[in-house]
N, C-alpha and C positions, 0 to 999 in steps of 0.2 A: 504494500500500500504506500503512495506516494504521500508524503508530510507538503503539509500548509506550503513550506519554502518552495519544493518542488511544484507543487500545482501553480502557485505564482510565477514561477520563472517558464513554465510551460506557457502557460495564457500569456504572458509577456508577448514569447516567443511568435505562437500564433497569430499574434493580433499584428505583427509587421510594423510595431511603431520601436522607434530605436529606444535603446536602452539609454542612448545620452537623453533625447526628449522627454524621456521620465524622468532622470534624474531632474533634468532642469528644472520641470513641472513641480517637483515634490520639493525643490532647492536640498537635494541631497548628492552626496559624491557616488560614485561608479565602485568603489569598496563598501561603500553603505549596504545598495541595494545587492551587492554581489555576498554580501555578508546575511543578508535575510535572504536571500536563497537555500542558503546551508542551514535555515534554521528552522525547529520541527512543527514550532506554533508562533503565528505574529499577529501583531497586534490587528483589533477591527479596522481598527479607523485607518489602517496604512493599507492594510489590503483594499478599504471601501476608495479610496484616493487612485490607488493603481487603477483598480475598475472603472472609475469617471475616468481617469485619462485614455484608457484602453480600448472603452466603452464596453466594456463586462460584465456581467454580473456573477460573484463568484459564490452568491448564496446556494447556488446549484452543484458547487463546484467541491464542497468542503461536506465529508458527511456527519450527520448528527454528531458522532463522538469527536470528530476533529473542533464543530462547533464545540462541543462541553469544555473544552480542551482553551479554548480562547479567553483571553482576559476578561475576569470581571463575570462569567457565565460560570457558573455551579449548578450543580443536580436542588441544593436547597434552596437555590433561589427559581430557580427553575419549577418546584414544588410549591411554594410557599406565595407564590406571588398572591394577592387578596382580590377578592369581587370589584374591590373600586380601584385598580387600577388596570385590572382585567377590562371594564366598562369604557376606560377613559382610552385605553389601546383601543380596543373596539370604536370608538367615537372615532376615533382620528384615524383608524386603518382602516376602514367598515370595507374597503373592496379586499384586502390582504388578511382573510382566517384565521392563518395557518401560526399557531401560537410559536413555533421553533423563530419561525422568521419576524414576529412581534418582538420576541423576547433579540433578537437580533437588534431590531430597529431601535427599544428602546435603548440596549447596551449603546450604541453609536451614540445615541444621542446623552446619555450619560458620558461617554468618555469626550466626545464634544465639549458640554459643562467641564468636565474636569480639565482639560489642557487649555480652555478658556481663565479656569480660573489658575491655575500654574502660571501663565503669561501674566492673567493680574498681579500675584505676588512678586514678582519679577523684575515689574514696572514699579513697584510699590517700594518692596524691601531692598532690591536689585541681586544678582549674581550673590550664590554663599560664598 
């Protein structure tokens, strides 16, 4: 079974956009992304980025346990989620069902918030 890095550097591949033009896009070096190639699980939000540039979608791409496998995704939270946020996915996904990929969209948008606010402290406290 092929790991996260390998499926990405596949779809890379495929899709016939150069590997300098991603880096550019993503303002990362040519070791960076040659470095998460080698790597067995990556973050959402870098695979969700390679995809816009790619134009991919790699939800199809990654299976359930490689999903489980990604940041910030657990079986308990995965289990546990409550009716009222259950409802409020639903409100805002009402054409996308499929709870694996709910539970995706909100992870994004949670690591979203969080590197939103990382850059705040940043700008605030500066460099440790």
């Amino acid at each position: 079974m092929s790991h996260q890095g390998e499926i990405l550097q596949e779809a890379i591949k495929n899709s016939g956009i150069s590997i300098t033009r991603i880096v550019d896009e993503l303002g990362i070096t040519r070791p960076t992304i040659y470095r998460k190639f080698k790597e067995e699980t990556i973050d959402y939000s870098f695979v969700k980025k390679v995809g816009e540039i790619i134009n991919h979608d790699f939800s199809n791409d990654f299976t359930l346990l490689q999903q489980s496998s990604l940041p910030f995704v657990t079986n308990q939270v995965r289990n546990t989620v409550s009716p009222v946020v259950a409802s409020r996915v639903t409100v805002v996904q009402t054409a996308d069902s499929d709870p694996s990929r709910q539970l995706l969209l909100l992870q994004a948008k949670y690591i979203a918030l969080l590197e939103a606010y990382n850059e705040l402290l940043l700008k605030v406290y500066g460099p440790k």
